[in-house]
C-alpha positions as CSV (number, residue, x, y, z in Angstrom):
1,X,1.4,2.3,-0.5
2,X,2.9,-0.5,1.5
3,X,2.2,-3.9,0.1
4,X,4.6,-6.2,1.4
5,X,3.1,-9.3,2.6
6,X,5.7,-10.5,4.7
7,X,5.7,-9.7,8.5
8,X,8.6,-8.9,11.4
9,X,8.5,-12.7,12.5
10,X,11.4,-12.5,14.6
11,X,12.0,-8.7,15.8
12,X,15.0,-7.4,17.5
13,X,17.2,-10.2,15.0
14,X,20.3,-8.9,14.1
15,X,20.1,-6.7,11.3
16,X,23.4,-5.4,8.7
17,X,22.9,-1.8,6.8
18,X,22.5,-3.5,3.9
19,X,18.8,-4.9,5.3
20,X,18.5,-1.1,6.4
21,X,19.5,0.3,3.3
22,X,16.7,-2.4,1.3
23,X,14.1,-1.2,3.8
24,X,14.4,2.2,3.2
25,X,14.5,2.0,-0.4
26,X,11.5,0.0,-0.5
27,X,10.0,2.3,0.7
28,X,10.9,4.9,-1.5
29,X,10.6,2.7,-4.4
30,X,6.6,1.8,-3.4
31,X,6.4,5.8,-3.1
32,X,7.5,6.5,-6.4
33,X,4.7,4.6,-7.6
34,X,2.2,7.3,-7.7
35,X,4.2,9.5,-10.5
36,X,4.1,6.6,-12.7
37,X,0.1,6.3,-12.4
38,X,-0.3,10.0,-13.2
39,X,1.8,9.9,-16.2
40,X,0.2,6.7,-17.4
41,X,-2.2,7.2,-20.3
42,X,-4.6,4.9,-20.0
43,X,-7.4,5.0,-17.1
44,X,-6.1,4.7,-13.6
45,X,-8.2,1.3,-12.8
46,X,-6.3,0.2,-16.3
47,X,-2.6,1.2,-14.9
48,X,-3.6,-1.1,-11.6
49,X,-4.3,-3.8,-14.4
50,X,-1.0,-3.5,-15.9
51,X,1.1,-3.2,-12.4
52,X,-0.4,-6.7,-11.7
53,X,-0.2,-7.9,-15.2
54,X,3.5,-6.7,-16.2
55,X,4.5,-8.2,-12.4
56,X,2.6,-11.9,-12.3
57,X,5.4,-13.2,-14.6
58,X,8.4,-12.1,-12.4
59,X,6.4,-12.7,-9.8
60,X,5.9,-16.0,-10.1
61,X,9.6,-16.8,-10.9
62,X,10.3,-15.3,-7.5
63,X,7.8,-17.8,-5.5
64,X,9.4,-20.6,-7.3
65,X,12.6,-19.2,-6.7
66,X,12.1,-19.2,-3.0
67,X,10.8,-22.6,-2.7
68,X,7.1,-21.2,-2.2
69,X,4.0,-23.4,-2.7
70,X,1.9,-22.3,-5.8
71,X,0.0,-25.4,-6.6
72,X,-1.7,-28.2,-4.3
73,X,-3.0,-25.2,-1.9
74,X,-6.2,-26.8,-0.6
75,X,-9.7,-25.1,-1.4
76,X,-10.2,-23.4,1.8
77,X,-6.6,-21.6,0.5
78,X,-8.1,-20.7,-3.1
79,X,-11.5,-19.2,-1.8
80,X,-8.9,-17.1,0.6
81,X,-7.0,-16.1,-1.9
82,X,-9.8,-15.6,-4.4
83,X,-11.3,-13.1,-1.9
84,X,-7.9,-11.5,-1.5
85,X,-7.6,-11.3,-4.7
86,X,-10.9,-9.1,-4.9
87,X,-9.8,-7.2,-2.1
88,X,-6.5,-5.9,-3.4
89,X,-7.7,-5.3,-6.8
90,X,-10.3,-2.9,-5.4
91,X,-7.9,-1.5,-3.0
92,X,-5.2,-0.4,-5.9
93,X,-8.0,0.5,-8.3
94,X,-9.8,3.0,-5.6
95,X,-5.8,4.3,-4.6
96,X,-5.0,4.9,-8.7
97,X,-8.2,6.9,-9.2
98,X,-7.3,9.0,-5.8
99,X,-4.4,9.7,-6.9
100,X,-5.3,11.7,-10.3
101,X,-7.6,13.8,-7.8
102,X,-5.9,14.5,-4.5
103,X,-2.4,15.5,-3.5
104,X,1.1,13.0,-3.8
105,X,1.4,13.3,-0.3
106,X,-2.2,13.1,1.1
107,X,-2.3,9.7,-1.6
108,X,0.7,8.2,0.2
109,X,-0.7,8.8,3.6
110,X,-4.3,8.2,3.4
111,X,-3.3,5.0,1.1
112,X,-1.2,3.6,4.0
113,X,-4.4,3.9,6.7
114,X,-4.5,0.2,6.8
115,X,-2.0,-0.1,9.5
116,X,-4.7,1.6,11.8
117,X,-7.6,-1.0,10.5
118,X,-5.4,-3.9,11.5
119,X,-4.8,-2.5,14.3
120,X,-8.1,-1.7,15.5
121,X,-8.9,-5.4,14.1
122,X,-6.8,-6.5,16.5
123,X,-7.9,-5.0,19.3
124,X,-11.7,-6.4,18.5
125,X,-10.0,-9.6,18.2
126,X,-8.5,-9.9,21.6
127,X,-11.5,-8.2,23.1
128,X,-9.3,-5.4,24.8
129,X,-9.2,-1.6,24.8
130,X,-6.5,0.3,23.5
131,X,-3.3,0.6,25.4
132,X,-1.6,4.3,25.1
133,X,0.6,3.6,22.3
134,X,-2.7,2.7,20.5
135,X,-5.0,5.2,21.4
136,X,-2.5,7.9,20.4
137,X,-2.1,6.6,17.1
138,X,-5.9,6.9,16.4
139,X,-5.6,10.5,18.0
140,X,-2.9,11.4,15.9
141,X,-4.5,9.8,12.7
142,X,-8.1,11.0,12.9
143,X,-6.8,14.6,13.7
144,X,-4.7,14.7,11.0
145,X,-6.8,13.0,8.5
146,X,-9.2,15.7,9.9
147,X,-6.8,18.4,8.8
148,X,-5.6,17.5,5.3
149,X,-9.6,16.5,4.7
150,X,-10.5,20.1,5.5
151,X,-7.1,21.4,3.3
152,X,-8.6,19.1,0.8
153,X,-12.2,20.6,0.4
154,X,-10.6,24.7,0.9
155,X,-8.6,23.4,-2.7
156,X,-12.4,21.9,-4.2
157,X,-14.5,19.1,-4.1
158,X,-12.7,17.1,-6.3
159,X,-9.4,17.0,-3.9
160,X,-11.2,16.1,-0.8
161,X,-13.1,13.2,-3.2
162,X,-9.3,11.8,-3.9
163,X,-8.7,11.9,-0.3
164,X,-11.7,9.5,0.2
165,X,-11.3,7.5,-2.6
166,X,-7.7,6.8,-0.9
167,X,-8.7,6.1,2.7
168,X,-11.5,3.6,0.6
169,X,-8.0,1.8,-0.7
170,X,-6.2,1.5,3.0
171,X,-9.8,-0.1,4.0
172,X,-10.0,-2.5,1.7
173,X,-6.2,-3.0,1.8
174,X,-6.5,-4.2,5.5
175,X,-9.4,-6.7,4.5
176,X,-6.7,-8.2,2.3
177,X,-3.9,-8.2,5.2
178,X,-7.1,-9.9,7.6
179,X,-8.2,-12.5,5.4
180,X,-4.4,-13.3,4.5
181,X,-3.4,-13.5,8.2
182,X,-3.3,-16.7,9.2
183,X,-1.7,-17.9,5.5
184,X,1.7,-15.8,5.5
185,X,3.6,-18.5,7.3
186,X,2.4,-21.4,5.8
187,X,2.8,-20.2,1.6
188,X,5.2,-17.1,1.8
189,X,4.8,-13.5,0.8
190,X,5.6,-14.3,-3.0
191,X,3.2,-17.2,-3.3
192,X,0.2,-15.0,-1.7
193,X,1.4,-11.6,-3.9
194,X,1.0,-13.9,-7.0
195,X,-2.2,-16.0,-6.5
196,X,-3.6,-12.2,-5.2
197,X,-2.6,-10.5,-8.0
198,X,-4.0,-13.0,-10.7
199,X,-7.3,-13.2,-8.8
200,X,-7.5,-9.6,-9.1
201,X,-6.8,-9.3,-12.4
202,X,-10.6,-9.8,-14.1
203,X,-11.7,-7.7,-11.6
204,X,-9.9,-4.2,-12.8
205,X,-10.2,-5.0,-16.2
206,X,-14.2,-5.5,-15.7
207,X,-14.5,-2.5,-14.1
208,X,-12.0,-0.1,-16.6
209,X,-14.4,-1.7,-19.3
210,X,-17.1,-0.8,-17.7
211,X,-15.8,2.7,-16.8
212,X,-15.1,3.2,-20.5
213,X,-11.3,3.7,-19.6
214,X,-8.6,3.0,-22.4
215,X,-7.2,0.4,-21.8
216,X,-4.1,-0.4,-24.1
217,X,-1.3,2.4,-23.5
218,X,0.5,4.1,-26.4
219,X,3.2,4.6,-24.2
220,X,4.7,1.4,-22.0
221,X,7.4,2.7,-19.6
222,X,5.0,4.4,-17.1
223,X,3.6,1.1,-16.4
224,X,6.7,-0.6,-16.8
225,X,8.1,1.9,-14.5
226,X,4.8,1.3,-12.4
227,X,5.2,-2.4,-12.2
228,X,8.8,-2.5,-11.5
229,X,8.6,0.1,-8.6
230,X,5.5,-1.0,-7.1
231,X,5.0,-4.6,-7.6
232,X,8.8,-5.7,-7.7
233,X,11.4,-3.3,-6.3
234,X,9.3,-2.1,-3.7
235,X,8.1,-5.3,-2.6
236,X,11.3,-7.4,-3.0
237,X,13.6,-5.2,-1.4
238,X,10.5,-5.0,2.0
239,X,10.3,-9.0,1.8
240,X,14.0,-9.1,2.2
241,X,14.2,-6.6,5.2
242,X,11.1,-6.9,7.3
243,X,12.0,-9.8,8.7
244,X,15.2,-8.0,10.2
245,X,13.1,-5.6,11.9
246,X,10.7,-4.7,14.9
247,X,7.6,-3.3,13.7
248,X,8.5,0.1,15.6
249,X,11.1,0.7,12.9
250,X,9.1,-0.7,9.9
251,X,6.5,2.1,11.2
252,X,9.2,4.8,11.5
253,X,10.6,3.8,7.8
254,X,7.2,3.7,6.7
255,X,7.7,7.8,6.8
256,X,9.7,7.5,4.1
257,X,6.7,7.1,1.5
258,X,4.7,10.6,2.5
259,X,8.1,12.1,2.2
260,X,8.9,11.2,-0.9
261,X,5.5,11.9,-1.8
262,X,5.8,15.6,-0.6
263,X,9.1,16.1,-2.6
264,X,7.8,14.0,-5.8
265,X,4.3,16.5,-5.7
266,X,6.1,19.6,-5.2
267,X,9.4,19.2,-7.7
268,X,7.3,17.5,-10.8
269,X,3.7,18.5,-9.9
270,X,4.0,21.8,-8.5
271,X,1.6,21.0,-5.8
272,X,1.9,23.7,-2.9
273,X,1.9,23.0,1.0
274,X,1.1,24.8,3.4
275,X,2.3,24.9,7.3
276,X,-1.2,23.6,8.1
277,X,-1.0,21.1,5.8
278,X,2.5,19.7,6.8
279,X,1.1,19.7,10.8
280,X,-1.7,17.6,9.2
281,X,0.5,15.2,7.3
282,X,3.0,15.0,10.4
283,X,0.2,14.1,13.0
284,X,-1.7,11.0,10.6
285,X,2.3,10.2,9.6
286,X,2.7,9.9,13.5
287,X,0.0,8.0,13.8
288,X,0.4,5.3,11.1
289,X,4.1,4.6,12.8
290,X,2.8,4.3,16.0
291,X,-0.1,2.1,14.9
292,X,2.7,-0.3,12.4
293,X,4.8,-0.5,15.9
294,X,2.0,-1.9,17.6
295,X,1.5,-5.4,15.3
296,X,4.1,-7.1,17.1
């Protein structure tokens, strides 16, 4: 799932292969993500408490690092963040728990469908209908989505529930990119990653409490592994690149992840595909790219 909270500021800038080479490994790296969860041991809502946890430290290092303001942020910033916070907690809790039930490659795909929310949001927001790029993208996305959901419930009840518990995580995941919009510029992508992840923090311990979930692992380096890829790699090596890029190529890198996804599921998992099932992942991968290239 694509986290990154920075943004193409300043498309078409000039760009070297080593800010191609960080995009694309990102990518890769945030795809990756999903073996760790799987081969966690404790409860998937506790392995979204340890990505945060393990990360806040570094994270915070980074921010500071960077310059990025931490303190002093005004309380209209905090209650932002706060909610954020909430947001992206619930977002990585639902996506863990989908992606025990589901398919690698329907995970990475249905996790990402926040790029269509935010677009859609911004469509209500400029009180205009969609141009072509963007109605294809939905096309493309709700047919797809339409196939791997039907795929999903041929397999049994409890794929299909994965699926849905994964589009519930790109939904919520674009309510953290809305109410983070207009903050980006102002605090930086490392500030808002580490005031979001410590506001989220209660909130996925409450609820793998509440669940019953173990919570303390026997085994670290799956959520070691799940921190570094997820919260760290991924995200560093995206904050350093996007800036370099027009969204159209941060939508057609963003194939990378269902990819990955698809090899990851089938080498480790054994997870079989079908041609049905590929045309399915190809038209809601289509659509995501288009609908990323369209948040200029």
């Amino acid at each position: 799932m694509t986290i990154a909270t920075a943004r193409a500021e300043t498309p078409g800038k000039s760009w070297s292969w080593l800010h191609f080479g960080a995009l694309m490994l990102g990518n890769v790296a945030l795809a990756l993500g999903p073996w760790s969860v799987r081969l966690a041991d404790t409860g998937p809502v506790s392995s979204a408490f340890w990505r945060l946890a393990l990360a806040v430290p570094v994270l915070v290092l980074l921010a500071r690092f960077t310059g990025q303001k931490l303190t002093g942020l005004g309380a209209g910033v905090w209650w932002a963040l706060m909610a954020a916070g909430v947001f992206f907690a619930l977002d990585i809790g639902a996506w863990h728990i989908g992606i025990g039930m589901t398919r690698m490659a329907n995970a990475s795909l249905f996790g990402n469908a926040g790029s269509l929310v935010v677009m859609i949001w911004g469509l209500i927001s400029l009180h205009r209908k969609p141009r072509l790029r963007e109605g294809l993208a939905l096309l493309a996305a709700l047919g797809g989505g339409a196939i791997l959901l039907g795929r999903s419930l041929e397999i049994d009840r409890t794929t299909m529930i994965g699926d849905l518990y994964c589009v519930t995580a790109g939904l919520l995941y674009s309510g953290y990119i809305i109410i983070l919009q207009k903050y980006r510029a102002k605090l930086g992508g490392w500030s808002l990653l580490t005031w979001s992840s410590i506001a989220g923090l209660p909130v996925l311990l409450g609820i793998a409490l509440l669940h019953g979930e173990p919570v303390w692992p026997t085994h670290w380096w799956p959520l070691i592994a799940l921190a570094v890829f997820s919260q760290l790699l991924g995200q560093g090596l995206l904050v350093y690149a996007l800036k370099h890029f027009s969204p159209l190529v941060i939508g057609l890198a963003l194939l990378t992840q269902p990819a990955v996804a698809v090899a990851v599921g089938w080498l480790v998992f054994h997870e079989s595909l079908g041609l049905l099932d590929f045309a399915g992942m190809g038209a809601v991968a289509v659509g995501l790219a288009l609908a990323r290239s369209t948040q200029d």
